[in-house]
mmCIF file of the N, C-alpha and C atoms, coordinates in Angstrom:
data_MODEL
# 
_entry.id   MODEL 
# 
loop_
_atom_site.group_PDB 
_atom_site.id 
_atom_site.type_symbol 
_atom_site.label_atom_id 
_atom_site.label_alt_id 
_atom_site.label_comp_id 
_atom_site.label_asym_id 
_atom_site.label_entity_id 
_atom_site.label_seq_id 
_atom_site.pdbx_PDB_ins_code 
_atom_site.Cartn_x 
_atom_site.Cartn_y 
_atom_site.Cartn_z 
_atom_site.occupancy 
_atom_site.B_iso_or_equiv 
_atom_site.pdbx_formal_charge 
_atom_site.auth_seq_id 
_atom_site.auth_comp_id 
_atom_site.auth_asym_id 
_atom_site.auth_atom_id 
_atom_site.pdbx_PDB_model_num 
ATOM 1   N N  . UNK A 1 1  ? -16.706 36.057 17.839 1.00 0.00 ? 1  UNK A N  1 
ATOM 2   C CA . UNK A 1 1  ? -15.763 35.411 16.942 1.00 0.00 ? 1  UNK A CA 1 
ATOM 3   C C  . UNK A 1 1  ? -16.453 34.280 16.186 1.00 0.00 ? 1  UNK A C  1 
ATOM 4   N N  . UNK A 1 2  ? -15.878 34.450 14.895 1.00 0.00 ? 2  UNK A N  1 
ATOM 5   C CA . UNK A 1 2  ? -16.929 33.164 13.883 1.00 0.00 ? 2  UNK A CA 1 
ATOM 6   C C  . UNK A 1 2  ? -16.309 31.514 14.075 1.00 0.00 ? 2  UNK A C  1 
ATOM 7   N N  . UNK A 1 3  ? -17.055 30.922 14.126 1.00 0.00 ? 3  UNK A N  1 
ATOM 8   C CA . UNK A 1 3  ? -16.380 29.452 14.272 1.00 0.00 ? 3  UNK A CA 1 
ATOM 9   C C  . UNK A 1 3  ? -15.466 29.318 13.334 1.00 0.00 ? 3  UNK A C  1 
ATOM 10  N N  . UNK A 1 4  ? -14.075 28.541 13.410 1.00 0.00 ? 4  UNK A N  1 
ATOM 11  C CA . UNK A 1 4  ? -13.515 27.917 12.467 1.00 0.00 ? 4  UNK A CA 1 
ATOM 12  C C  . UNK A 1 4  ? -14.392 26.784 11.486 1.00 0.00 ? 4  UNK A C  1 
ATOM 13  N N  . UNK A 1 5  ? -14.139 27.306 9.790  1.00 0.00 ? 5  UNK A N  1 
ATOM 14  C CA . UNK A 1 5  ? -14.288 26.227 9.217  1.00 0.00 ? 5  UNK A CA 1 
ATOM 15  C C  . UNK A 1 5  ? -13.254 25.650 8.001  1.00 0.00 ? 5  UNK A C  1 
ATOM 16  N N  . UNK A 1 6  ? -13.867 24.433 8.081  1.00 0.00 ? 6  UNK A N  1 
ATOM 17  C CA . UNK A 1 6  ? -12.657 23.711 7.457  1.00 0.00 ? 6  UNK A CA 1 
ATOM 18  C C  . UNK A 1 6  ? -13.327 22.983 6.104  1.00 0.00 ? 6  UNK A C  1 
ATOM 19  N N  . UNK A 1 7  ? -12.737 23.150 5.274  1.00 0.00 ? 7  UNK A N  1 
ATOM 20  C CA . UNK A 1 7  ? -13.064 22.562 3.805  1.00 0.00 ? 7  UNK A CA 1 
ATOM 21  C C  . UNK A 1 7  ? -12.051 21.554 3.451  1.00 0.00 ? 7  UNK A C  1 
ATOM 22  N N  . UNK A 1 8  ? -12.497 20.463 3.309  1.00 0.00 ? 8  UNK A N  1 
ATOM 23  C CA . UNK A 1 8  ? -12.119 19.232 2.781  1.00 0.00 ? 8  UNK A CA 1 
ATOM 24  C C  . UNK A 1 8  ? -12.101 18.888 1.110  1.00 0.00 ? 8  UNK A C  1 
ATOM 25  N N  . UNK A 1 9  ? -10.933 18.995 0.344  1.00 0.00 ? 9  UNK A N  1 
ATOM 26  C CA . UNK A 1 9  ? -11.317 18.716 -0.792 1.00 0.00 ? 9  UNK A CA 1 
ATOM 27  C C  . UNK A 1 9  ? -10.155 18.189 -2.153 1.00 0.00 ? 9  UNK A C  1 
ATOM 28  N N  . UNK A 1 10 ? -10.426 18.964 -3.471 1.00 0.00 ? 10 UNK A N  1 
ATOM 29  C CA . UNK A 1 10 ? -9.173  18.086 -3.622 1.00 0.00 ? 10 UNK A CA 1 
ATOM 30  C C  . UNK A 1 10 ? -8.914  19.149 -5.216 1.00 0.00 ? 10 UNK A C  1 
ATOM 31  N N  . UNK A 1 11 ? -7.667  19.254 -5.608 1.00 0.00 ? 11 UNK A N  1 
ATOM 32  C CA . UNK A 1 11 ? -7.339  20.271 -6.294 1.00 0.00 ? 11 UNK A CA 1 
ATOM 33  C C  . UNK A 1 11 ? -7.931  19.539 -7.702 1.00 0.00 ? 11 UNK A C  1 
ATOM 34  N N  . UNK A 1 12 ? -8.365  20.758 -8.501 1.00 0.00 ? 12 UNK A N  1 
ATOM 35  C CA . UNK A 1 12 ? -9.316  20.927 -9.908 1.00 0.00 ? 12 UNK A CA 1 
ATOM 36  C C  . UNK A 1 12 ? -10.547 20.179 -9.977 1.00 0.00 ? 12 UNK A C  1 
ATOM 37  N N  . UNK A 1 13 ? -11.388 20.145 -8.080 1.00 0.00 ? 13 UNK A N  1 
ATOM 38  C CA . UNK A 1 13 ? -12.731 19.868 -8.379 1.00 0.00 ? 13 UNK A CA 1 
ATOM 39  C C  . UNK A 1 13 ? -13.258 21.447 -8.267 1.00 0.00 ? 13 UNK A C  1 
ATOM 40  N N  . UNK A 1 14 ? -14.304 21.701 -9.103 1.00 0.00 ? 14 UNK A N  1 
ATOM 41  C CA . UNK A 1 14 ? -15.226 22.532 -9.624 1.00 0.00 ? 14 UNK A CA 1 
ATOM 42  C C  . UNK A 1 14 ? -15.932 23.144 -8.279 1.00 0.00 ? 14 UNK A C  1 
ATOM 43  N N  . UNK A 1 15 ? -16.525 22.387 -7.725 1.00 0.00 ? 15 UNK A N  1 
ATOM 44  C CA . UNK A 1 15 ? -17.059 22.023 -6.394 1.00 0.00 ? 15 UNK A CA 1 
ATOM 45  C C  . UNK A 1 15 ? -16.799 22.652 -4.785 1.00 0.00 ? 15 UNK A C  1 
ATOM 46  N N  . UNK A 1 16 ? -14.932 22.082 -4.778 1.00 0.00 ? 16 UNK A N  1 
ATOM 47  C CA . UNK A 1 16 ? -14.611 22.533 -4.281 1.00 0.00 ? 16 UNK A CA 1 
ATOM 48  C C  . UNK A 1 16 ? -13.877 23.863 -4.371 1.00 0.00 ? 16 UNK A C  1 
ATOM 49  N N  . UNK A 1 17 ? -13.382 24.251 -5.600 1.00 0.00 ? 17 UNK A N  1 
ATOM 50  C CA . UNK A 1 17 ? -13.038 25.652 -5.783 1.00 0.00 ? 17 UNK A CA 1 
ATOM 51  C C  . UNK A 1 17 ? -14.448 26.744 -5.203 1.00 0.00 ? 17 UNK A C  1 
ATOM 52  N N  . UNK A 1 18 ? -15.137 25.857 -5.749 1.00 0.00 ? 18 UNK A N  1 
ATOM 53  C CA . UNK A 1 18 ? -16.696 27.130 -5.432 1.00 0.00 ? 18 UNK A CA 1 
ATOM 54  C C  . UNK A 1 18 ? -16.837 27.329 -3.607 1.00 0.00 ? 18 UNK A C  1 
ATOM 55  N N  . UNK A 1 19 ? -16.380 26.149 -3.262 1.00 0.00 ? 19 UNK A N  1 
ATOM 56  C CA . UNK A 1 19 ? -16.943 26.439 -1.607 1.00 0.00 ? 19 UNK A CA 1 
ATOM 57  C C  . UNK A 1 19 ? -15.439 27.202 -1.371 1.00 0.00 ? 19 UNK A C  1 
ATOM 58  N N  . UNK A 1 20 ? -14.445 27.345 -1.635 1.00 0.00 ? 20 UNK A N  1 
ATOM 59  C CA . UNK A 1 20 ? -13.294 27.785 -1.143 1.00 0.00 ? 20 UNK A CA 1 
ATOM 60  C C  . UNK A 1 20 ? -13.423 29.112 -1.573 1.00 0.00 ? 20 UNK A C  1 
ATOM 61  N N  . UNK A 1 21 ? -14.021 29.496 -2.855 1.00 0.00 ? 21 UNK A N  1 
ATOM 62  C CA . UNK A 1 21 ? -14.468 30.817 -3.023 1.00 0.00 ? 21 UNK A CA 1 
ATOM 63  C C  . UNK A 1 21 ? -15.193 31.700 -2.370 1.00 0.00 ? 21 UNK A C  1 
ATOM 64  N N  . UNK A 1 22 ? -16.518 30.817 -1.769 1.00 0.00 ? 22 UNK A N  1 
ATOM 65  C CA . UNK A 1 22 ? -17.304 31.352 -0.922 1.00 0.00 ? 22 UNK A CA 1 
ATOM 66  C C  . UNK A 1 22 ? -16.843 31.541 0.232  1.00 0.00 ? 22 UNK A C  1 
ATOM 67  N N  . UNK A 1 23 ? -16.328 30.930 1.185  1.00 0.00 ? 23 UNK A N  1 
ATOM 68  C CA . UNK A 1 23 ? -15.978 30.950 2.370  1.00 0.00 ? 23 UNK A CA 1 
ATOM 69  C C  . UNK A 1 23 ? -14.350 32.105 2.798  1.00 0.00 ? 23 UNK A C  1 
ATOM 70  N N  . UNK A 1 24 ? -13.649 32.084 1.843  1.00 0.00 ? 24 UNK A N  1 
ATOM 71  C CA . UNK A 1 24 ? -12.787 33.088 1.370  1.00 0.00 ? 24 UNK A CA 1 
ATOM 72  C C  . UNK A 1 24 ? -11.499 32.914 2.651  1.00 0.00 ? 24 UNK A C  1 
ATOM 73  N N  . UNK A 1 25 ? -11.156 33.893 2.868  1.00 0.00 ? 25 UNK A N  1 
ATOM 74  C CA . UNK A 1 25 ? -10.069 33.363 4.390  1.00 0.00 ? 25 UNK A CA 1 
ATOM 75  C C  . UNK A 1 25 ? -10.402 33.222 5.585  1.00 0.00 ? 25 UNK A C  1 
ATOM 76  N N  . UNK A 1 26 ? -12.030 32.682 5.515  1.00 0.00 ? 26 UNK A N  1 
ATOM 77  C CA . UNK A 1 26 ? -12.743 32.559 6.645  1.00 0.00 ? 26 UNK A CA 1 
ATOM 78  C C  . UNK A 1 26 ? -12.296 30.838 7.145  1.00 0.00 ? 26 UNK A C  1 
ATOM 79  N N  . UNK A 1 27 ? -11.602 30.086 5.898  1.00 0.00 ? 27 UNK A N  1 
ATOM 80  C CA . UNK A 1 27 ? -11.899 28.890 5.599  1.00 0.00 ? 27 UNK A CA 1 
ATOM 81  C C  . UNK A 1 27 ? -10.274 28.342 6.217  1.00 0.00 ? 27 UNK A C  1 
ATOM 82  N N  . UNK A 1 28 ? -9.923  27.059 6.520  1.00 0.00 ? 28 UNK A N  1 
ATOM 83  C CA . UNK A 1 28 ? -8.830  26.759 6.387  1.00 0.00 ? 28 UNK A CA 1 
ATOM 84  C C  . UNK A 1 28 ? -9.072  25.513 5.072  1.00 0.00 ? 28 UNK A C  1 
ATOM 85  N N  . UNK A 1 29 ? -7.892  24.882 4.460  1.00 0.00 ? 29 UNK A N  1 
ATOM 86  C CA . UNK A 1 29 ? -8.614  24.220 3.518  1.00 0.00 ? 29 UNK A CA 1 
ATOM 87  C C  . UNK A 1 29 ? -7.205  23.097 3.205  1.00 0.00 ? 29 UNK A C  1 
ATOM 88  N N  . UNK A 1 30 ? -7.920  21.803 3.018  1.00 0.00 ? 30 UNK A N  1 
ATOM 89  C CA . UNK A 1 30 ? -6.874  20.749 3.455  1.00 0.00 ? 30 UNK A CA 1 
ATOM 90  C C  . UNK A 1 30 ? -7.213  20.043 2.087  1.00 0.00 ? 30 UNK A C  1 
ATOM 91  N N  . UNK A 1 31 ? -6.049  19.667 1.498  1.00 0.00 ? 31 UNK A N  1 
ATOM 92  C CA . UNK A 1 31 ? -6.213  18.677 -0.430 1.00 0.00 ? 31 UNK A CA 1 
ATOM 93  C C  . UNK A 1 31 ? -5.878  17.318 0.208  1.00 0.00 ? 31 UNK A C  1 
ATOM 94  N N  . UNK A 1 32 ? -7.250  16.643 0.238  1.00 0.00 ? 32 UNK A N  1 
ATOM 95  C CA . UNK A 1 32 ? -6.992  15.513 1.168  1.00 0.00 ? 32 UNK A CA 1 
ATOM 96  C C  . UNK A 1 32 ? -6.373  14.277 -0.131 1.00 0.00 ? 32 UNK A C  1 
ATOM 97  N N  . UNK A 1 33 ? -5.920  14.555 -1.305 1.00 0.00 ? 33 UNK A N  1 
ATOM 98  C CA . UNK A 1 33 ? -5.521  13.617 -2.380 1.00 0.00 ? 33 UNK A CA 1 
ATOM 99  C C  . UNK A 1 33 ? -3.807  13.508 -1.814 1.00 0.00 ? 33 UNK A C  1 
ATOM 100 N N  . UNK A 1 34 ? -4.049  15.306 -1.670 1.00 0.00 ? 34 UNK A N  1 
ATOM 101 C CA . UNK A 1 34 ? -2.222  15.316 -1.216 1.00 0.00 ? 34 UNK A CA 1 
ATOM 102 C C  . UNK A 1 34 ? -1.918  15.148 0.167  1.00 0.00 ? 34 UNK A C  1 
ATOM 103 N N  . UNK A 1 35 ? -2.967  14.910 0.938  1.00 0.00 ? 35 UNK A N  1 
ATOM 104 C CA . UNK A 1 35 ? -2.323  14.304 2.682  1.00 0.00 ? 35 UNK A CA 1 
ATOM 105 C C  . UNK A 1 35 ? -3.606  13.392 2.750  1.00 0.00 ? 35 UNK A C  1 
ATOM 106 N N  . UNK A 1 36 ? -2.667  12.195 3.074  1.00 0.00 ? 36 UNK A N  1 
ATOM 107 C CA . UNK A 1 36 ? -4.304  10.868 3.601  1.00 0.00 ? 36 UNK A CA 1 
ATOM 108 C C  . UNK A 1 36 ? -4.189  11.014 4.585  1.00 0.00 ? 36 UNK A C  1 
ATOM 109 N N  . UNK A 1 37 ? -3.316  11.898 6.007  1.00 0.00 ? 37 UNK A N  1 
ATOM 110 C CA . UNK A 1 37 ? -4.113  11.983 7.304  1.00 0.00 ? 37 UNK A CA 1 
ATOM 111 C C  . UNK A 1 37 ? -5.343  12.877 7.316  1.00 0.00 ? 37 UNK A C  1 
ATOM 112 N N  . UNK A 1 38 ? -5.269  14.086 6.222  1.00 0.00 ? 38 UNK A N  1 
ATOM 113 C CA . UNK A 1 38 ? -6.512  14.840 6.173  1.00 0.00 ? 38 UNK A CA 1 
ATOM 114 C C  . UNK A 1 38 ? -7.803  14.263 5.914  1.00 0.00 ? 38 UNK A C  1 
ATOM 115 N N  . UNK A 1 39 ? -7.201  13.270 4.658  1.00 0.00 ? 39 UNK A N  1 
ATOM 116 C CA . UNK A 1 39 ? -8.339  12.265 3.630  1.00 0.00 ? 39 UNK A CA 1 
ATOM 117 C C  . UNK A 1 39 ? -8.980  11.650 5.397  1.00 0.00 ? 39 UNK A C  1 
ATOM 118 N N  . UNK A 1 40 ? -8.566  10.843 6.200  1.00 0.00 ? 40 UNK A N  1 
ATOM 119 C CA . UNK A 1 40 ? -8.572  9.925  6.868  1.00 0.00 ? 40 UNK A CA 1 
ATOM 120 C C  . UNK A 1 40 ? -9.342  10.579 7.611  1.00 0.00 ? 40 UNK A C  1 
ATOM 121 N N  . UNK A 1 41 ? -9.084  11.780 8.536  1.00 0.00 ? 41 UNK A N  1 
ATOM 122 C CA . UNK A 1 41 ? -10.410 12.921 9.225  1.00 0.00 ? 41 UNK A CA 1 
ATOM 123 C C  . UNK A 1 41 ? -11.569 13.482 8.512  1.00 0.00 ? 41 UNK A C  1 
ATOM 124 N N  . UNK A 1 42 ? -11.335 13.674 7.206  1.00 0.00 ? 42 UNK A N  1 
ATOM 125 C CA . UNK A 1 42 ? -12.475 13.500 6.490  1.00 0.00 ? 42 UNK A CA 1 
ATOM 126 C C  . UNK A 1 42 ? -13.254 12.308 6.173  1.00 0.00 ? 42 UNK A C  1 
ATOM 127 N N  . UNK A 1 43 ? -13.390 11.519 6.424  1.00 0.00 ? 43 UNK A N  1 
ATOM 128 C CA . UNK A 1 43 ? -13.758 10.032 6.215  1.00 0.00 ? 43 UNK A CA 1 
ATOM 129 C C  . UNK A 1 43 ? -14.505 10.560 7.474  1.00 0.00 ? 43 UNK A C  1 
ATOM 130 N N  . UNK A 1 44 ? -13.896 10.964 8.213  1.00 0.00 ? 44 UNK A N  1 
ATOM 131 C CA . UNK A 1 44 ? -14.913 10.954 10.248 1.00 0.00 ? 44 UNK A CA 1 
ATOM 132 C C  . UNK A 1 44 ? -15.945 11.446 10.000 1.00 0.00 ? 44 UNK A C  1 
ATOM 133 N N  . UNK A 1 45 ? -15.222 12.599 9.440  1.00 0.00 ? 45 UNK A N  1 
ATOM 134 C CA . UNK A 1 45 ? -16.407 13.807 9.526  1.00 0.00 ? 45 UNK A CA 1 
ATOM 135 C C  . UNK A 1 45 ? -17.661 13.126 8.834  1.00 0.00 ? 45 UNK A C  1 
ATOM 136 N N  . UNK A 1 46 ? -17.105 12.659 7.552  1.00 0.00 ? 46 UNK A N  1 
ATOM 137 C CA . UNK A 1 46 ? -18.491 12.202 6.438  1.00 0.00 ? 46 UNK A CA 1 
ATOM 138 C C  . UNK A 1 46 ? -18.698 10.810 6.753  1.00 0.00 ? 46 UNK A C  1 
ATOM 139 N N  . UNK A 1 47 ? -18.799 10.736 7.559  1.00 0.00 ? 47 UNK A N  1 
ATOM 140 C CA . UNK A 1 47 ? -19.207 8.805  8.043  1.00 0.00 ? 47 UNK A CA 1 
ATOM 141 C C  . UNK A 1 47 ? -18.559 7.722  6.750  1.00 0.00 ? 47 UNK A C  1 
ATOM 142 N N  . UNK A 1 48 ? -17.401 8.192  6.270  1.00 0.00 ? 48 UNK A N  1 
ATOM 143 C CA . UNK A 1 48 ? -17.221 7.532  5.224  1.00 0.00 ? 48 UNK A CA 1 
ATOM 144 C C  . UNK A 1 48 ? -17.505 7.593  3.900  1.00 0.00 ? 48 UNK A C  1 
ATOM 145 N N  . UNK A 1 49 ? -18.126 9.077  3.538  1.00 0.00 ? 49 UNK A N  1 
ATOM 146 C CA . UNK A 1 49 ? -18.639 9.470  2.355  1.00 0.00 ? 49 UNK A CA 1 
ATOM 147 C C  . UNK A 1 49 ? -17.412 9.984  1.337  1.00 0.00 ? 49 UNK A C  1 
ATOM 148 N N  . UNK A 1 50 ? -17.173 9.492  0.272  1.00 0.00 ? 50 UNK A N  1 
ATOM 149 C CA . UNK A 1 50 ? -15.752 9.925  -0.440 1.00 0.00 ? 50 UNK A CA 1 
ATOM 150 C C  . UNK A 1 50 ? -16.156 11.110 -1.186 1.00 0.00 ? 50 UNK A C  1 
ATOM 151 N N  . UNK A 1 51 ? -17.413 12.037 -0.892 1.00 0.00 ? 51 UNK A N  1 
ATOM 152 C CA . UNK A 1 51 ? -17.128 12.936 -2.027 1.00 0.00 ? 51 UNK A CA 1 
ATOM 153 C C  . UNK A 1 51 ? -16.492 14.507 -1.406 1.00 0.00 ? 51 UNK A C  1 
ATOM 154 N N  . UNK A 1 52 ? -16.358 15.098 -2.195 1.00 0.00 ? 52 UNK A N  1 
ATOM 155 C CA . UNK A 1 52 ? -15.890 16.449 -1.774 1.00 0.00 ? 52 UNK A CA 1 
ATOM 156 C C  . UNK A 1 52 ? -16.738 17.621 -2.407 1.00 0.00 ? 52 UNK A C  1 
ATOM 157 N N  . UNK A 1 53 ? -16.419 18.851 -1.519 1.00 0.00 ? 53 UNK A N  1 
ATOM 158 C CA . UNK A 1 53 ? -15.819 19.087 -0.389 1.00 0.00 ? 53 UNK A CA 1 
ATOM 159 C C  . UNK A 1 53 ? -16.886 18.258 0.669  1.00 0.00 ? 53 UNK A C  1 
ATOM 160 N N  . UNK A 1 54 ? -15.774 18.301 1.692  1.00 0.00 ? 54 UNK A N  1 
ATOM 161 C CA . UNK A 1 54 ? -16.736 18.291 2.995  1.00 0.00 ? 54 UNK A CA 1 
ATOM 162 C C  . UNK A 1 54 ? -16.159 19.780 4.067  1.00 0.00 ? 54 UNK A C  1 
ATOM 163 N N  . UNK A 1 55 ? -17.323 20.129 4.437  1.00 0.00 ? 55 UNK A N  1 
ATOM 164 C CA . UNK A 1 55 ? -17.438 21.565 4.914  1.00 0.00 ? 55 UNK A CA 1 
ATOM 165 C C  . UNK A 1 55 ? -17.688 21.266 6.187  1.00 0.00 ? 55 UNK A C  1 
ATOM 166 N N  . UNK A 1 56 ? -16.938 21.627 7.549  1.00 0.00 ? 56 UNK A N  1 
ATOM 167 C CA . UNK A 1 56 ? -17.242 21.401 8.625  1.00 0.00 ? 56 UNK A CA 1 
ATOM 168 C C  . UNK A 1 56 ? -17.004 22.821 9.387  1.00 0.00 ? 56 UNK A C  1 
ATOM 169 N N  . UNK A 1 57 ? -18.220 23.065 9.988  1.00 0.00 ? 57 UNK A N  1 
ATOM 170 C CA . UNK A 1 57 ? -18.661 24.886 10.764 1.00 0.00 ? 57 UNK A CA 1 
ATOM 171 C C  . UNK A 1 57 ? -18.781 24.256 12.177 1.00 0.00 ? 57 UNK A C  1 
ATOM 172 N N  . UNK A 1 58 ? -18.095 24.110 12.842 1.00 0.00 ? 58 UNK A N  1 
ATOM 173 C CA . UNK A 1 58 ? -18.360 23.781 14.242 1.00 0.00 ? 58 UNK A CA 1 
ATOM 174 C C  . UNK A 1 58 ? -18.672 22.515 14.110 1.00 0.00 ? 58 UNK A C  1 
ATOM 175 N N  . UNK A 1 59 ? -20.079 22.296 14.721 1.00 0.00 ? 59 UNK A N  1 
ATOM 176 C CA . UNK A 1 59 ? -20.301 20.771 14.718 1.00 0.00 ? 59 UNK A CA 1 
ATOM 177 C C  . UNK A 1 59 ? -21.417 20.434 13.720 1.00 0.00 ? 59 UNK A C  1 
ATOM 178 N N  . UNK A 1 60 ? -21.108 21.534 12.075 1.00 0.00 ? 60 UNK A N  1 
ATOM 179 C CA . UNK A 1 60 ? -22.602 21.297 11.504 1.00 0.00 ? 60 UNK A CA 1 
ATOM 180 C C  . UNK A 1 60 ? -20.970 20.832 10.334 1.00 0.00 ? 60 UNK A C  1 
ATOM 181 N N  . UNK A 1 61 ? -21.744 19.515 9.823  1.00 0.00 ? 61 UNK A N  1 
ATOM 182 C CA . UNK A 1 61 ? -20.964 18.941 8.501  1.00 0.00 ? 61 UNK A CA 1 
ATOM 183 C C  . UNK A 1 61 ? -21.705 18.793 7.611  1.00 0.00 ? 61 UNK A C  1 
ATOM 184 N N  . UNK A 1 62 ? -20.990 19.335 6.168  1.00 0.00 ? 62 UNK A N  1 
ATOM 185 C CA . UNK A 1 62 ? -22.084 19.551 4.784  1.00 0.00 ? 62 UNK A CA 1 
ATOM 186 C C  . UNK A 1 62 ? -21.074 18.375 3.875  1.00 0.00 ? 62 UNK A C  1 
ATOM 187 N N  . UNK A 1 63 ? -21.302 17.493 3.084  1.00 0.00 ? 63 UNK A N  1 
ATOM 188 C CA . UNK A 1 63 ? -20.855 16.909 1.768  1.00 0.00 ? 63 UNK A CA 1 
ATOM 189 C C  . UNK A 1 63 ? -21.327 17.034 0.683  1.00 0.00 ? 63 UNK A C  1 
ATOM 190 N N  . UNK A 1 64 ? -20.644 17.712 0.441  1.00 0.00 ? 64 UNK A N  1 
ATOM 191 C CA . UNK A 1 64 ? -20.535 18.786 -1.353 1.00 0.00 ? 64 UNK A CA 1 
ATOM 192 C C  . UNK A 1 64 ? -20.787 20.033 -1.118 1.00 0.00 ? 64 UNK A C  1 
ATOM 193 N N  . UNK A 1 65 ? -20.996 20.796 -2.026 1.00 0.00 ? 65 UNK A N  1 
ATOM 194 C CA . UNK A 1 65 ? -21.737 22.370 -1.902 1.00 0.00 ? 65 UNK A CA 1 
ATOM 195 C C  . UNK A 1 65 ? -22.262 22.306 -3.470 1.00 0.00 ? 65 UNK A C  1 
ATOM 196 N N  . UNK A 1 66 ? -23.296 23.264 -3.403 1.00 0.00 ? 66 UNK A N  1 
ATOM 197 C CA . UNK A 1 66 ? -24.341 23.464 -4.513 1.00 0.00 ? 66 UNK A CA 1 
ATOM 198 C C  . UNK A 1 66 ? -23.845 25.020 -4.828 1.00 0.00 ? 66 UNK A C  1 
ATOM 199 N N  . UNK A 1 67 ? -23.208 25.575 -3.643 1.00 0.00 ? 67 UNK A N  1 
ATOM 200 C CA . UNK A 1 67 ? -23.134 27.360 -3.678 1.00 0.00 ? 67 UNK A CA 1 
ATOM 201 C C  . UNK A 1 67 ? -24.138 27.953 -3.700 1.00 0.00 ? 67 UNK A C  1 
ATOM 202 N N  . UNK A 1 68 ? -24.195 29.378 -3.228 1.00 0.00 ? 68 UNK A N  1 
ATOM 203 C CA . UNK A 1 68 ? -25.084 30.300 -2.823 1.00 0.00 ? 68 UNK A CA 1 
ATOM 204 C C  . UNK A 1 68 ? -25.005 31.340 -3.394 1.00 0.00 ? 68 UNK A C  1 
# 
């Protein structure tokens, strides 16, 4: 079974449409503009980094995506 991952991000970034594309319904995916408890676990994940997405695969965390 594939790890849950979770995409952190925020509606009409470029960025994050691309990682939500890639990852497809593999992904769960949280608009942390429209919930600040999500915003607020994303802050964990990214030691405080405000950009998006943040991509978390188990215990590996990415901030931003470039795409593949």
């Amino acid at each position: 079974m594939k790890e849950k991952v979770i995409i952190y991000g925020k509606a009409g970034c470029p960025f994050t449409e691309k990682a939500r594309s890639a990852f497809g319904n593999q992904a769960i995916y949280y608009d942390v503009e429209a919930n600040k408890v999500r915003l607020e676990e994303m802050l964990k994940y990214s030691k405080g980094v405000r950009n998006v997405p943040v991509i978390v695969e188990g215990s590996k965390v990415t901030v931003g995506y470039g795409g593949s």
